[in-house]
N, C-alpha and C positions, 0 to 999 in steps of 0.2 A: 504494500500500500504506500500509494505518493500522493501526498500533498502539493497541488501545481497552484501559481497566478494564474486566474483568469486574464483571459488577452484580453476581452472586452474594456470599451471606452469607462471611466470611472465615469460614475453616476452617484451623486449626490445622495441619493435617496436608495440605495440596491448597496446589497452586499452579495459578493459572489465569490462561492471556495469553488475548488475541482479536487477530486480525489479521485486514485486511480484504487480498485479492490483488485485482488486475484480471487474471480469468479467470475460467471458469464453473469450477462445482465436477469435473468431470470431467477437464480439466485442470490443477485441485490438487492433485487425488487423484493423479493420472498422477505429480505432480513428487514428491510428496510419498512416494509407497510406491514406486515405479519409478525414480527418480532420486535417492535420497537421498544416493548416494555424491556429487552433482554441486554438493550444496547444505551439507553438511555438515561444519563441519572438522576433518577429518579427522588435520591434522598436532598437531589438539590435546587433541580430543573424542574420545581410544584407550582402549584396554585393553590392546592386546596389548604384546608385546615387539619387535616388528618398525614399519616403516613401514605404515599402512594405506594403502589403494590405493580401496576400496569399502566401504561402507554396503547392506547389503545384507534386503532384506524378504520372506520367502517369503510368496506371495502367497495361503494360506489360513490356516482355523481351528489351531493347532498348529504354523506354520511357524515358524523359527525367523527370530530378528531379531539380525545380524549384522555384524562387523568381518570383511574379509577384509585382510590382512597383503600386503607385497611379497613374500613366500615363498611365498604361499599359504595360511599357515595362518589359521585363523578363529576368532575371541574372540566369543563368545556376548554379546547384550546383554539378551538376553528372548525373548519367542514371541509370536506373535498368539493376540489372546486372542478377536478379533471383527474379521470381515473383509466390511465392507457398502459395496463400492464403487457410488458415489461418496462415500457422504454421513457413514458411521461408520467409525473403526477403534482397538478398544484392542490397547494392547502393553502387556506385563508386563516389569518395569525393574528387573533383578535384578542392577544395578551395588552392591555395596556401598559403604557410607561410606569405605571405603578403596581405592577402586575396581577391584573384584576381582568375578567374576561368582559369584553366588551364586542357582542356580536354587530357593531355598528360600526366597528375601525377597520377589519378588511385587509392589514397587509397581505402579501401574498408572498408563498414560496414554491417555487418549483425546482423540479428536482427530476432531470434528464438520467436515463440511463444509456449510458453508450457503446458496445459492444466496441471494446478493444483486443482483437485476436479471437481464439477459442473459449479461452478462457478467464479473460478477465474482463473488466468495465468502469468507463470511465464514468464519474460520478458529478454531476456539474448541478451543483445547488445556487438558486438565487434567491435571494429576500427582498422584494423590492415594493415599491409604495410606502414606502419611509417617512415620506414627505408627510403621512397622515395623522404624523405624530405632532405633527403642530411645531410648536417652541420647542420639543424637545427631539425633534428629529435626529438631529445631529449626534445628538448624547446616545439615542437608542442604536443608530449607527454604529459609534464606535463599539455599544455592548454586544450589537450580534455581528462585529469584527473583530474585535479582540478580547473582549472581558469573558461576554454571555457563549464568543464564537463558536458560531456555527463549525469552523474549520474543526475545531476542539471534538465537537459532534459527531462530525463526519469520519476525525479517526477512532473514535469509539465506535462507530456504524462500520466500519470497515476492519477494525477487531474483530468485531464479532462474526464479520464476513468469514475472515482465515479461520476463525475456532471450528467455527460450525454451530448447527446448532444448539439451543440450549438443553439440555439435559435435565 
């Protein structure tokens, strides 16, 4: 697994990692939308008031994108916005600046899968509509560029590619 610069033009309001996994895109997609509880961390990356337990993706257009709690209860993080397994998926990232879920802000993230060779794939995440963060766009920026990063994510998403499954 390689952590690359996006070539793309820097934009204001978008954060964009690449990561390359050793797997085919069908098996990133698998880890990536089906296992995210397994990859994710969870005792850090919450919303709720309780312990989360799972990371959870409903698996169409409209599903909802979700924290499930040690109680059971569940902290919304967004919905799928486009669901083209293997190779596309956006979710809308309706965490606010103070991180509270706010299905009315809308950023978006996609996350291309790219078949690089037989077996592996390239991973091209962007976070973009930043701008919708108002005053505090810029601050939210640098958190899911360096603080919150996404990049951070993506090599624990592509950890968990090489181990395999969870057990």
């Amino acid at each position: 697994m390689t952590m690359q610069e996006s070539s793309a033009p820097y934009d204001p309001y978008s954060v964009r990692k690449v990561m390359n996994v050793e797997a085919p895109p069908q098996v990133a997609w698998r880890v990536f939308t089906e296992q995210m509880g397994s990859w994710w961390p969870l005792a850090h990356y919450k919303i709720g008031k309780t312990s989360a337990v799972d990371a959870i993706m409903e698996p169409r257009v409209g599903g909802r994108w979700y924290e499930r709690g040690d109680d059971g209860s569940t902290c919304q993080w967004g919905s799928v916005l486009a669901w083209e397994p293997p190779s596309r998926l956006v979710l809308s990232w309706d965490i606010t600046a103070d991180w509270q879920y706010d299905p009315d802000l809308k950023t978006e993230i996609e996350v291309r899968f790219i078949a690089d060779g037989n077996d592996a794939t390239r991973v091209e995440l962007e976070h973009r509509k930043l701008d919708r963060y108002g005053t505090r766009a810029a601050e939210m920026r640098r958190i899911f560029d360096t603080e919150g990063d996404w990049g951070r994510l993506l090599a624990m998403f592509a950890a968990r590619v090489v181990q395999g499954p969870p057990r």
